[in-house]
C-alpha positions, 0 to 999 in steps of 0.5 A, a space after each residue: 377549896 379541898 373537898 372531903 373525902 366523902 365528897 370525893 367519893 360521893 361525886 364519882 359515885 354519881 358520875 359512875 351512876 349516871 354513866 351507868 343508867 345512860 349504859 342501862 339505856 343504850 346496850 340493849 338499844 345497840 343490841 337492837 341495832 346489832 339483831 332483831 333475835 329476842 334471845 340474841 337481845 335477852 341475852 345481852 341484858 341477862 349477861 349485864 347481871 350474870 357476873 353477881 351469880 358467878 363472882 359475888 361469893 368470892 368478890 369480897 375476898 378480893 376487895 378485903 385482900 387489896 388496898 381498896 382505894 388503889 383496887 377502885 381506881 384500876 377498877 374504874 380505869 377498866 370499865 373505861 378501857 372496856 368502854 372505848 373499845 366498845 366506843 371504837 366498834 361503834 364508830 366503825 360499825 363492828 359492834 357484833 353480838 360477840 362484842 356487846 357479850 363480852 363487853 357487857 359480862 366485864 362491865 358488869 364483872 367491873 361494876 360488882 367490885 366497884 360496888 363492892 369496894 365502895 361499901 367496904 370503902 365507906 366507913 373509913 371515909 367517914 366515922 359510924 355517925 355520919 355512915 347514913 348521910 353518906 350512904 344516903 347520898 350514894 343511893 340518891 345518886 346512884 337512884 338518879 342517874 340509874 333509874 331518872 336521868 341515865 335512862 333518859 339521856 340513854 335513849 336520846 343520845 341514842 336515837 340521836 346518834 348510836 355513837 353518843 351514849 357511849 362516849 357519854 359513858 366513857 366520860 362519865 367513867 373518866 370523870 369518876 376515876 379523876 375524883 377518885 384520884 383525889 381520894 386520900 383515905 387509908 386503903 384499908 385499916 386492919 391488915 389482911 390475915 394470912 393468904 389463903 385461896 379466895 374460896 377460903 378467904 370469902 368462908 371467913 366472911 360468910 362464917 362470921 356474918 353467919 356466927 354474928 346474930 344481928 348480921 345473920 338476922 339482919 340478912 335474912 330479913 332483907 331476904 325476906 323483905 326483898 321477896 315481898 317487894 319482888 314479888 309485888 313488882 314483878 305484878 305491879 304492871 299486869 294489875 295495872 293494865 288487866 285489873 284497872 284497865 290503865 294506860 302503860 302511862 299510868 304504869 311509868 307514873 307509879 314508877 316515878 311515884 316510888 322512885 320520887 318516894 326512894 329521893 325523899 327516903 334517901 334525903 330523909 334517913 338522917 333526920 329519922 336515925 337520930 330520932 329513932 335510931 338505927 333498928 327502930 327505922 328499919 322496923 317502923 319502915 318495913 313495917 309501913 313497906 308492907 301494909 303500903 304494899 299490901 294496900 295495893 291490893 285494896 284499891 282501884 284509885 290510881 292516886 292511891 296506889 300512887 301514894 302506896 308507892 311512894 310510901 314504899 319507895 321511901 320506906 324501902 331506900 329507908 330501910 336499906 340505907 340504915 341496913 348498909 350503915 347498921 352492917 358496916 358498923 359492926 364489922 371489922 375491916 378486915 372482913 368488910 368486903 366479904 360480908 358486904 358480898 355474902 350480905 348482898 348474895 343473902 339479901 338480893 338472891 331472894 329477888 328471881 324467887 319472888 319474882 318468879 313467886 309473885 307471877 305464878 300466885 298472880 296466875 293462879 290465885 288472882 292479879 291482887 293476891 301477890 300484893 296481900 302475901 308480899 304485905 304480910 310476909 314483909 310484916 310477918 318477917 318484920 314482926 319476928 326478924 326486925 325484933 330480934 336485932 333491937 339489942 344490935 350492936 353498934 360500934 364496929 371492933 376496932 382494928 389493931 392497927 391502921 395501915 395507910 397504903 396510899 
C-alpha cells in the first residue's frame, strides 16, 4: 500500500530526529575521547549551533530559490557523506579535533536548511486543515528522537563501542534520505521572482513578514515567550538543587515531566484547534505557560513543580505548533522559506538573552525571582501581543500558478 506524502515526510523526519539526538550524545562524547580541554569540548557543542547565527537570515532565500523537495533530498545525502567520513576517522582512530570542528559546523549547516526546507515544505504536503496534524507529528518525533530515545541510545552505543553511534547515524540519515525519495509533491507552487543576490532575496522575506501585522506580532510574541521559558530554564537546575536541596535526579525527573507534557501537547493540538481554533489556542496555552512557570516560584513540592512542568511542556510544543501551522498558512510560497528563517531568527534569537537574563536576576535577586518575571512577561505579552492577532488571517494567498519540478 503507497503511503501519503505526509507519511513520507513525517517518517524521514523522525529517522533524521533520532539520528540527530543519537548525534546530540555522541560529538561531545568523542570530543571527550579526542581531549579533556573544557574549551577544545565547549567549542564542539557551541560549533553543533554556530551555523543558525551565521546562516539563518540568509537560509530562506535558498530554500525559496531551489526545488525544495530536490534541495532536502542532496541536503540529506550530505549530512550522510559528511557522516561516513567522520565514520571512517573513528574506525581508524583519526578523529582529531579539527575533524569533529569541521564536521560538527556542516552538520549543523546541513540540518538548518533541512530544517528549513521542511517547514516551507509542509503546506504543499498537506492542505491548511491538516498543517496542525502534521506538524504535530514532526514535533512529536523530532522531541523523541532529540531529547528521549536519541540521547539515550547515544550514550550506550557509545560506551559500547565509539564507532557505534555514528554508523547508527549514518543509518538513520540513509534511511531518511530513502522516504524522501519516495516523496512526490510539487517542488514548489509559485515561481521564484527575478534573481537577485541572497541578501536581497531574504530582505524580501524579512519585508513582508515585517509589513504583515499578524506575522510581525506573532514573532515578536514567540520572542517574548521564549524569553520567559529561557529565562526560567537556564535556573530551573540551581533552584532544584540549592533552594529545595534536591537530587540531580530530581532535576531529570522534572526534565522528563515537560517533555512527557511536550508528547501530549503534541498528540493533543488538533483536538484543541478544532475546538478553539488557531489564535484562541495559542492565547489560552501561553497564558496557562506562564502562571505554571511562574507557579515554580511558589512551591517546595517537587510533584508540583512536576505538574507545572508538564503543564508547560504541553502548552508550549501547543503554542509553537499551532505557530508554525497559523505562519504557514498566511504566507505565500514564494516566500515560505524566508519568512520561516527570519520568524525562527525573531522568535528563537530571544533564547541566550533570557538565559543569560534568567541567571544574573537569579544571582542578584534570589533562585525564585526568574520564574515570577518569566511568568508575567509570558502573560504580559500574551495580554497584549496574543490579542492583537485574534483578526489573523487564515488562508494562505494562493499562487498564480503551480509548477511541479519534480
Amino acid at each position: 500500500m503507497r503511503w501519503q506524502p505526509s507519511t513520507y515526510l513525517f517518517a524521514s523526519g523522525a529517522a533524521s530526529s533520532l539520528g540527530d539526538g543519537i548525534r546530540y550524545a555522541a560529538m561531545p562524547l568523542l570530543a571527550v575521547h579526542v581531549t579533556r580541554n573544557p574549551v577544545s569540548v565547549a567549542a564542539v557543542a557551541a560549533t553543533l549551533s554556530a551555523a543558525h547565527l551565521l546562516f539563518g537570515f540568509h537560509v530562506g532565500a535558498v530554500v525559496d530559490r531551489f526545488d525544495r523537495v530536490r534541495l532536502l533530498r542532496r541536503t540529506q545525502l550530505l549530512r550522510l557523506a559528511i557522516m561516513l567520513v567522520l565514520v571512517a576517522a573513528v574506525a581508524v582512530d583519526q578523529a582529531t579535533l579539527p575533524l569533529l570542528l569541521v564536521t560538527a559546523f556542516l552538520l549543523g549547516a546541513a540540518e538548518l536548511a533541512a530544517d528549513t526546507a521542511v517547514q516551507a515544505l509542509t503546506p504543499v504536503v498537506v492542505q491548511d486543515a491538516g498543517l496542525e496534524r502534521l506538524n504535530a507529528g514532526l514535533t512529536a518525533s523530532q522531541s523523541v528522537g532529540e531529547d528521549f530515545a536519541g540521547p539515550a541510545a547515544g550514550g550506550v552505543l557509545f560506551a559500547w563501542n565509539p564507532l557505534a553511534p555514528f554508523v547508527a547515524v549514518a543509518g538513520t540519515l540513509a534511511a531518511g534520505w530513502g522516504f524522501l525519495t519516495r516523496l512526490r509533491v510539487p517542488g514548489r507552487v509559485a515561481q521564484p521572482s527575478a534573481r537577485q543576490s541572497l541578501t536581497a532575496e531574504a530582505r524580501e522575506g524579512l519585508t513582508y513578514l515585517l509589513r504583515e501585522p499578524t506575522l510581525r506580532t506573532q514573532a515578536v510574541w514567540a520572542a517574548a515567550m521564549n524569553l520567559g521559558v529561557a529565562a526560567a530554564g537556564a535556573t530551573l537546575v540551581l533552584y532544584v538543587v540549592e533552594k529545595l536541596h534536591l537530587s540531580g535526579g530530581a532535576y531529570g525527573l522534572l526534565l522528563t515531566c515537560a517533555g512527557v507534557g511536550g508528547l501530549a501537547g503534541a498528540a493533543a493540538v488538533s483536538h484543541t484547534v478544532r475546538l478553539l481554533g488557531r489564535v484562541p489556542t495559542m492565547i489560552a496555552a501561553s497564558l496557562v505557560a506562564g502562571v505554571a512557570t511562574a507557579g515554580v516560584a511558589l512551591t517546595g513540592s517537587v510533584w508540583l513543580i512536576g505538574v507545572f512542568q508538564f503543564l508547560a511542556g504541553f502548552c508550549g510544543v501547543s503554542f509553537s505548533i499551532v505557530g508554525r501551522s497559523l505562519r504557514q498558512s498566511i504566507t505565500p510560497d514564494a516566500l515560505m522559506g524566508r519568512v520561516t528563517s527570519i520568524y525562527r531568527l525573531i522568535g528563537f534569537g530571544s533564547l541566550p538573552l533570557g538565559a543569560i537574563g534568567g541567571g544574573a536576576i537569579a544571582h542578584r535577586l534570589g533562585l525564585g525571582v526568574p520564574f515570577l518575571l518569566a511568568g508575567a512577561v509570558m502573560v504580559g505579552s500574551t495580554l497584549t501581543l496574543g490579542l492583537l492577532t485574534r483578526h489573523a488571517h487564515t488562508t494562505r494567498p494562493e499562487p498564480a500558478r503551480q509548477v511541479s519540478a519534480l
